[in-house]
C-alpha positions in Angstrom: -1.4 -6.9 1.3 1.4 -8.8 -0.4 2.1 -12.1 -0.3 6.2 -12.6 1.3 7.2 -16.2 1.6 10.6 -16.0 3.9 12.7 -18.2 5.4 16.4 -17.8 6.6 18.6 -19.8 8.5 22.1 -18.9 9.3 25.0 -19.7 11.6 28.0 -18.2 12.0 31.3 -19.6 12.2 34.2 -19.1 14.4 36.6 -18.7 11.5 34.0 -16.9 9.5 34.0 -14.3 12.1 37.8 -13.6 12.1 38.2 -13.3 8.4 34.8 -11.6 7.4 35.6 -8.8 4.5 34.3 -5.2 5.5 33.8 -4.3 2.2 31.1 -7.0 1.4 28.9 -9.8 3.1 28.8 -13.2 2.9 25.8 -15.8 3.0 26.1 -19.2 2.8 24.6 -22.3 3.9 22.5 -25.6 3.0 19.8 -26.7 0.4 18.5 -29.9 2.3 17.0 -32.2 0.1 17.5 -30.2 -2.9 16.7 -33.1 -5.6 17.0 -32.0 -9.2 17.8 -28.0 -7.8 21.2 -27.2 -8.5 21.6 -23.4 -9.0 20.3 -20.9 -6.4 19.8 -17.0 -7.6 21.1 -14.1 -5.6 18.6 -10.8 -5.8 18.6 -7.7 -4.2 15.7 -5.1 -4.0 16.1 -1.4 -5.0 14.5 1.6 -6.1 14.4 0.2 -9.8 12.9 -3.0 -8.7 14.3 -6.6 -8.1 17.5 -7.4 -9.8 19.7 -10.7 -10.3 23.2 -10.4 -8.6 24.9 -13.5 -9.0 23.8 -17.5 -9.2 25.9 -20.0 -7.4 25.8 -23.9 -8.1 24.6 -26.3 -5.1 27.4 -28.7 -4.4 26.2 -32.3 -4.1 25.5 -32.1 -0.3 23.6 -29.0 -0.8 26.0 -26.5 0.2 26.4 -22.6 -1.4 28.0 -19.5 -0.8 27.6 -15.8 -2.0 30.1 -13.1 -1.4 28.4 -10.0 -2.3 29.5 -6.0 -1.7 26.6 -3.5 -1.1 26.7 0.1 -0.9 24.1 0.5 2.2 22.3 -1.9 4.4 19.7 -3.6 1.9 17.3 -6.0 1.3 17.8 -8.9 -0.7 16.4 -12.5 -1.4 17.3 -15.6 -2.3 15.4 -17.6 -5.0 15.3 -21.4 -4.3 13.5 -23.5 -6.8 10.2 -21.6 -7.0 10.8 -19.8 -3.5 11.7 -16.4 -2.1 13.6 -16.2 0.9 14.3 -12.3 1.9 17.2 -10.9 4.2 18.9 -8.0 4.6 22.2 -7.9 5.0 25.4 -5.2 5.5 29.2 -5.0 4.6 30.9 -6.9 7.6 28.0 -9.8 8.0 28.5 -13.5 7.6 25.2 -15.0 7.4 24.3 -18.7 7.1 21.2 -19.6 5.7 19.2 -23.2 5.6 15.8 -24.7 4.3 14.7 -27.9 2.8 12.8 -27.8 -0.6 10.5 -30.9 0.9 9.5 -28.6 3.5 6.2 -27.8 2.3 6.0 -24.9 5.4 8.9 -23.5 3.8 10.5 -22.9 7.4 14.1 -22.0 7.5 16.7 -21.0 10.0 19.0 -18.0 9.8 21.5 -16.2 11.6 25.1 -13.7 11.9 22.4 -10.5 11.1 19.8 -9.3 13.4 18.4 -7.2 11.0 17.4 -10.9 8.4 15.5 -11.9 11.9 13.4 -9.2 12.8 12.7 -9.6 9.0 11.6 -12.9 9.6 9.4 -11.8 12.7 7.6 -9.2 10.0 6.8 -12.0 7.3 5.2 -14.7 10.2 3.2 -12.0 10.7 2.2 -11.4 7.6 2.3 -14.5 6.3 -0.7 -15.3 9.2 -2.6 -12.1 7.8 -2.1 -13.6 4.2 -3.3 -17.0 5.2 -6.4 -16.5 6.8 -7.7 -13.6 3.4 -6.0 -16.3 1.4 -8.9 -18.9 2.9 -11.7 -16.1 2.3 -10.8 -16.0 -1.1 -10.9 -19.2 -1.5 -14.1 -19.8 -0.4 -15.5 -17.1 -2.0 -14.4 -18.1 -5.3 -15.5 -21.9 -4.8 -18.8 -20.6 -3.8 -19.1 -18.2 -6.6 -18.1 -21.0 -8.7 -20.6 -23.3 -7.4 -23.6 -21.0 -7.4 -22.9 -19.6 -11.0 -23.4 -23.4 -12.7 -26.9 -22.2 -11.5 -27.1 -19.4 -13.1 -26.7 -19.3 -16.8 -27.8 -15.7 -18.1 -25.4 -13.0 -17.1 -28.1 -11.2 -15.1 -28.4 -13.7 -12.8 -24.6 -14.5 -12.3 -23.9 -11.3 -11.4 -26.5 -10.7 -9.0 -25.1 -13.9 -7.5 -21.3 -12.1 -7.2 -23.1 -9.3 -5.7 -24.9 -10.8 -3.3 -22.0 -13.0 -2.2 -19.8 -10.2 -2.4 -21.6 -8.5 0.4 -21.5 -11.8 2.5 -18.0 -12.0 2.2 -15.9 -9.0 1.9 -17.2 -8.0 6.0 -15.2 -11.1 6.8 -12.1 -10.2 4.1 -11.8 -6.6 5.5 -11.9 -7.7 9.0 -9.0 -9.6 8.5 -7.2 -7.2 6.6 -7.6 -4.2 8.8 -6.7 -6.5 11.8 -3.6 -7.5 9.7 -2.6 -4.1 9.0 -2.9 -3.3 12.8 -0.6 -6.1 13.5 2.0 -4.8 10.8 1.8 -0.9 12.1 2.3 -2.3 15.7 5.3 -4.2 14.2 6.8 -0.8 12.5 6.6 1.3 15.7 8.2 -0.9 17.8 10.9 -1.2 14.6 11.5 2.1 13.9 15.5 2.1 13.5 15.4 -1.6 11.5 15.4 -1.7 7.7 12.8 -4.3 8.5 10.7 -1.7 9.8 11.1 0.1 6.9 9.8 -3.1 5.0 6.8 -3.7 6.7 5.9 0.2 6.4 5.9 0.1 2.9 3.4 -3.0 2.7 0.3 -0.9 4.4 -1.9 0.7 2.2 -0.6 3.9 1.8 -4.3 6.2 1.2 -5.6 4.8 4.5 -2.7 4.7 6.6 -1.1 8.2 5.2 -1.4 9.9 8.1 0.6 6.8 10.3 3.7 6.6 7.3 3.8 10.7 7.3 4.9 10.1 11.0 6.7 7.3 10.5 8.8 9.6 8.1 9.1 11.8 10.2 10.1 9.6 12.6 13.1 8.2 10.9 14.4 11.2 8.7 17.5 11.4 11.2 18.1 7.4 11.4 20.6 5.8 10.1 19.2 5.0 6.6 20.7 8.0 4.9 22.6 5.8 2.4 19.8 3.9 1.1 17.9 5.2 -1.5 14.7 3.7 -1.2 14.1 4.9 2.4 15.1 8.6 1.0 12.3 8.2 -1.2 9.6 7.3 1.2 10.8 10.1 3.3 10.6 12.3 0.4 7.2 11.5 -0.8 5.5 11.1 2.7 7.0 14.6 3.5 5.9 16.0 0.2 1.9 14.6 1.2 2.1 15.8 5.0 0.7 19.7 3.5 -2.6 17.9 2.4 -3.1 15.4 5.0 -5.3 15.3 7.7 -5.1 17.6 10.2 -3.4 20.4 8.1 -4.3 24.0 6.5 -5.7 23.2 3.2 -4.1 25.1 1.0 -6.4 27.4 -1.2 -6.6 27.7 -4.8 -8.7 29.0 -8.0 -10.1 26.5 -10.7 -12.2 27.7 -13.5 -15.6 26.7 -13.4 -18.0 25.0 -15.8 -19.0 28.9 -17.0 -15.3 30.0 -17.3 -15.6 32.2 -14.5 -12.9 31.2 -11.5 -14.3 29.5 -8.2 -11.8 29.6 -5.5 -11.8 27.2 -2.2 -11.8 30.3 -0.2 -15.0 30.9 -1.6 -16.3 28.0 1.3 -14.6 29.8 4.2 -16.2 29.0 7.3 -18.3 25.9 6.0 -17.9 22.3 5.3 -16.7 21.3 1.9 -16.0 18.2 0.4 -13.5 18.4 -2.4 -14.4 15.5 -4.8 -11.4 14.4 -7.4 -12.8 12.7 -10.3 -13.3 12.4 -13.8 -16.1 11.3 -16.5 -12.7 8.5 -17.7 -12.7 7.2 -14.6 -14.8 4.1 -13.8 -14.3 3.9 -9.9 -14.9 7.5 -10.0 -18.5 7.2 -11.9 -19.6 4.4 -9.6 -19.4 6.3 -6.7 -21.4 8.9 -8.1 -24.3 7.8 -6.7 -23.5 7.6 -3.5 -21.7 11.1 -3.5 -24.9 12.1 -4.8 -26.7 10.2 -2.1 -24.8 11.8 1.1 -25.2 15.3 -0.4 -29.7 14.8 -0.3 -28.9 14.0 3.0 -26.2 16.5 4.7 -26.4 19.6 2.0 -29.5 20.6 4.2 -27.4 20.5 7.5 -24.3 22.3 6.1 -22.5 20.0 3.9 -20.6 21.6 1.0 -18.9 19.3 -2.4 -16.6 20.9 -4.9 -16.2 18.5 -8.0 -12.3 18.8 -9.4 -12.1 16.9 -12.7 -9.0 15.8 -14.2 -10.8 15.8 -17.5 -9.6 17.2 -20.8 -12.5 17.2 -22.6 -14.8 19.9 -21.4 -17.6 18.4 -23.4 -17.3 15.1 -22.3 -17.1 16.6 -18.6 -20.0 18.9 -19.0 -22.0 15.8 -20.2 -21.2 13.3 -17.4 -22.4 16.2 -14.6 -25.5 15.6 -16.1 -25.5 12.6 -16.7 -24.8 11.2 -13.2 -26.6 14.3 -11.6 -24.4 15.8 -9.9 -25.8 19.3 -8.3 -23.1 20.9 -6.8 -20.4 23.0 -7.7 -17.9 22.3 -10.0 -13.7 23.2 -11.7 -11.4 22.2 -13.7 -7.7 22.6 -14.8 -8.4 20.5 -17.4 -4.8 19.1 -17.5 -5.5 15.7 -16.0 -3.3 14.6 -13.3 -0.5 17.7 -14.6 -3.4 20.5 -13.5 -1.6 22.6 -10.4 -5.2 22.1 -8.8 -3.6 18.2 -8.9 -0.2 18.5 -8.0 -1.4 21.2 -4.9 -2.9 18.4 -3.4 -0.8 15.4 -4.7 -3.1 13.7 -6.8 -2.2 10.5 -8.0 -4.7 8.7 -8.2 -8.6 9.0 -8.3 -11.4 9.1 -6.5 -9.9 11.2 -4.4 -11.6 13.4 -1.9 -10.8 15.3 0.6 -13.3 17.3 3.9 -12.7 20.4 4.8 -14.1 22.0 7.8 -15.5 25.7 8.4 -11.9 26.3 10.0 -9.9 25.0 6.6 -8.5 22.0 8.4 -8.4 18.3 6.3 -10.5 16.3 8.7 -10.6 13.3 6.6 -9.3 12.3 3.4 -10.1 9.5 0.7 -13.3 7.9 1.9 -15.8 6.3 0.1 -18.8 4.3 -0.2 -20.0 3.2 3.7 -17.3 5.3 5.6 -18.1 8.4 3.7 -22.5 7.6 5.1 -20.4 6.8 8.3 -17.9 10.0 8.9 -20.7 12.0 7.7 -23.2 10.9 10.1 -20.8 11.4 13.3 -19.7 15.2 11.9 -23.5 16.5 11.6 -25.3 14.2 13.9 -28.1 13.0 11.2 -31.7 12.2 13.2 -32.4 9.5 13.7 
């Protein structure tokens, strides 16, 4: 989840009003308190990142003004002192903008663009969400630090990590998923604001793929044509929607460790898990184990695993198979993330894994750990 510290105030002027330019927007307003601050930094967000626009001097009672042209409705932010403050703002707007930099909350006011305030609405709600795994952290670090004094050798320190690790990160994800709920709730009932838009892109986009996919759908016809950035979420989430859950998976033919081609059609009318991974890859060799785990359990009560490296070394492939003992059936491109096993089914990052079932649908996609033991359990009914 990322961390958005926002705060806007504006009001809008009678005269402002009448003489507003169509071909730009205007934000101004007050730096209360502002002490030794005297410049303020206009920023706007785009596909390439977050740019400087323009700077403007405080006058002595705090005042500023931007006048900025854009080419599409946009997001941008203005940095005050060592703050952020985000809006979004259109050709045609007059916004005015307030905060004071003793304000340790950092609470502001803003107004003259509805879009900057349902903005505002999305970063309380974060900002809540943030706060609370903020705290977790926190004391899971002071803990950590207290306990390790205790524990000199490395063994020991790390045990300690571990087991505070599993005490803690129940109580981290809770809060995180139930922020992410919050944030989802916000983009469906936002679905023609930019601010929408902004919240979307804050989600994790593996576990909430299927949710953005319809969200791009959603919004393909809005009115965000003009904005690049939205065009590109569209793009990519359209782009994933052939491999996500719920869809055909697309066949294909990978050679196998003995040369010889194994194709996924080859599983046709059974369970298969397709397993994304390579000996390079940390993550991917720590969950090994529990990949090999599941499969003792479920291969006797149908369950299938196709191994895809993205390895380009055969012999270094070949050698962790054995090495982390892993029984099942395995191919390769051996192009890394450029094999057309990889860009088939949008790999961009691994582990990746996806479960088919005997009808060739993707029933779930990119789980690990516990909610692989969990998913696993509910699709074959393990005895208890």
């Amino acid at each position: 989840m990322k961390k958005h510290i926002l705060y806007y105030a504006v009001i809008l002027s009678a005269l402002t009003l009448f003489s507003c330019n169509k071909n730009s927007f205007t934000i101004s307003g007050t730096i209360n308190n502002p002490g030794s601050l005297k410049k303020i930094v206009l920023i706007q967000q785009d596909v390439n990142g977050i740019s400087v626009v323009d700077s403007a001097n405080l006058s002595e009672n705090g005042k500023f003004e931007f006048k900025h042209s854009t080419p599409y409705p946009n997001i941008y932010g203005l940095r005050v002192g060592g703050n952020l403050f985000e809006f979004i703002a259109k050709n045609g707007e007059s916004i005015d903008f307030s905060t004071s930099i003793t304000d340790n909350t950092h609470s502001y006011t803003i107004s003259g663009s509805d879009e900057s305030e349902k903005l505002k609405d999305f970063n309380q709600i974060n900002n809540l969400y943030v706060d609370r795994t903020n705290k977790i952290v926190g004391e899971y670090q002071n803990k950590l630090g207290d306990l390790g004094s205790k524990n000199h050798d490395s063994v020991s320190r790390a045990r300690v990590q571990d087991s505070l690790m599993n005490v803690y990160k129940p109580t981290f994800m809770k809060v995180f998923n139930e922020g992410s709920v919050a944030i989802l709730k916000f983009v469906n009932e936002n679905k023609k604001s930019l601010a929408g838009f902004y919240a979307a892109t804050s989600l994790d986009s593996i576990k909430y793929e299927s949710q953005l996919i319809a969200y791009a759908d959603t919004i393909k016809n809005a009115d965000f044509k003009a904005n690049p950035a939205v065009q590109r979420f569209i793009k990519d989430k359209m782009a994933a929607k052939p491999v996500s859950v719920g869809q055909k998976a697309p066949d294909f033919t990978v050679g196998g460790v003995d040369g010889k081609p194994v194709k996924l059609s080859d599983y046709k009318g059974k369970y298969v898990m397709l397993d994304f991974w390579a000996s390079w890859c940390g993550p991917c060799r720590r969950e090994n184990p529990n990949v090999v785990k599941q499969y003792a359990i479920f291969k006797p009560l149908g369950l299938n695993i196709l191994g895809i490296s993205l390895d380009t070394d055969k012999g270094a492939w070949l050698q962790a198979i054995a090495n982390d003992k892993l029984s099942w059936q395995h191919g390769s491109d051996l192009k890394n993330f450029e094999g057309p096993t990889e860009q088939l089914y949008h790999i961009y990052q691994i582990p990746s894994n996806f479960i088919i079932d005997p009808q060739g649908f993707i029933v779930a996609k990119n789980i690990t750990g516990a909610d692989l033991e969990e998913f696993l359990n509910k699709t074959f009914h393990k005895p208890q």
